[in-house]
C-alpha positions in Angstrom: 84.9 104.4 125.3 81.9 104.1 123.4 81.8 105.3 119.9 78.9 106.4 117.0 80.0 106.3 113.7 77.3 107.8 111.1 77.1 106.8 107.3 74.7 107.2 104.1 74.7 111.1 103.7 75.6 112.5 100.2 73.7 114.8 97.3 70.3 114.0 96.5 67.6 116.3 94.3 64.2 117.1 95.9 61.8 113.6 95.9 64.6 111.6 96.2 65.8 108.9 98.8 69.1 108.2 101.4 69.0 105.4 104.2 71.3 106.8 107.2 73.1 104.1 109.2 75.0 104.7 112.6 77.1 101.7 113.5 77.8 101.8 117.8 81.0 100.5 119.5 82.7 100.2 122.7 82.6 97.6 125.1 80.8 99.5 128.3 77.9 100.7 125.6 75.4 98.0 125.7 73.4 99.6 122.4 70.2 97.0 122.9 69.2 98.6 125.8 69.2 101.9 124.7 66.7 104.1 123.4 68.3 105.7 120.6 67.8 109.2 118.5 68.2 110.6 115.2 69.2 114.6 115.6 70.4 116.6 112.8 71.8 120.1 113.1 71.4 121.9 109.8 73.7 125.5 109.1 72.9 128.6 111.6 70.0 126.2 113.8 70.3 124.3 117.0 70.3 120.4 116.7 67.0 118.8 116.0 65.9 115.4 117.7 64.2 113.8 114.2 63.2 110.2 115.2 63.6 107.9 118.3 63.5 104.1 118.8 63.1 102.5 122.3 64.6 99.3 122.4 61.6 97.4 122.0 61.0 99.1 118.7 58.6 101.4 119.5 59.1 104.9 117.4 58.4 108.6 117.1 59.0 110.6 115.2 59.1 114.8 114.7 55.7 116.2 112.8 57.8 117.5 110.1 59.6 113.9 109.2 56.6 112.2 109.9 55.4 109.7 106.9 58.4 110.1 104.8 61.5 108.8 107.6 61.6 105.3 108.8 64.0 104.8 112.0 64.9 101.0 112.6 67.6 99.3 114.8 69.2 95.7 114.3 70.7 94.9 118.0 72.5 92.2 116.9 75.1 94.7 114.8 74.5 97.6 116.9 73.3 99.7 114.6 70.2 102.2 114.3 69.2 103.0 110.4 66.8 106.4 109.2 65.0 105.8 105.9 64.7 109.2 104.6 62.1 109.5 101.5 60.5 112.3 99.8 63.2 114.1 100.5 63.1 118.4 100.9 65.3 121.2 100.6 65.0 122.3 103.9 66.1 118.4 105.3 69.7 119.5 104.5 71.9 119.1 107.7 74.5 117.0 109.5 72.9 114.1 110.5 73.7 112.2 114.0 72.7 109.5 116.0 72.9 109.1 119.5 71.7 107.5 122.9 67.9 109.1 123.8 66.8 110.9 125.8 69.7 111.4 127.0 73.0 111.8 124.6 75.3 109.8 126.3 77.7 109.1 123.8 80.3 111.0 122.4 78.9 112.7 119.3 80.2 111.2 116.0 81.4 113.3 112.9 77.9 113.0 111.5 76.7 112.5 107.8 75.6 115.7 105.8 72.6 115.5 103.7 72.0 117.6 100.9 69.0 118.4 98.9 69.3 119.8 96.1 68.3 120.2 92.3 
């Protein structure tokens, strides 16, 4: 059974910085050949996809994200990373990573961002 487990979320005032990582497991989930996502799902709204990486390491990323997040993978420990700077109010949600473009995976228990003054 393959597994996401998300990490880096916390409390952080407007302007201010978090880097995201998502750590993959389970031996039938080969993560380097996988395109992988960055969703979030913030209070009352549908989930978002924010950034994806292809396995080569090409990326894209949502207009309203765009300049200000950084996605980036490292294969060899399985894990996908989202640099989050500049950081705004309305960027508060759970934050998720998954397979893309299709989710795949199990969803993991996500990391909540917050920002706030």
């Amino acid at each position: 059974q393959a597994q996401l487990v998300e990490s880096g979320g916390g409390l952080v005032q407007p302007g201010g910085s978090l880097s995201l990582s998502c750590a993959a497991s389970g031996s039938i989930f080969i993560f380097k050949i996988y395109a992988m996502g960055w969703y979030r799902q913030a209070p009352g709204k549908q989930r978002e996809l924010v950034a994806t990486i292809t396995s080569g390491g090409s990326t894209r990323y949502t207009d309203s994200v765009k300049g200000r997040f950084t996605i980036s993978r490292d294969n060899a420990k399985n894990t996908v990373y989202l640099q989050m700077n500049s950081l705004k109010p309305e960027d508060t949600a759970v934050y998720y990573c998954n397979a893309w473009p299709e989710a795949t995976v199990p969803w993991g228990q996500g990391t909540q961002v917050t920002v706030s003054s």
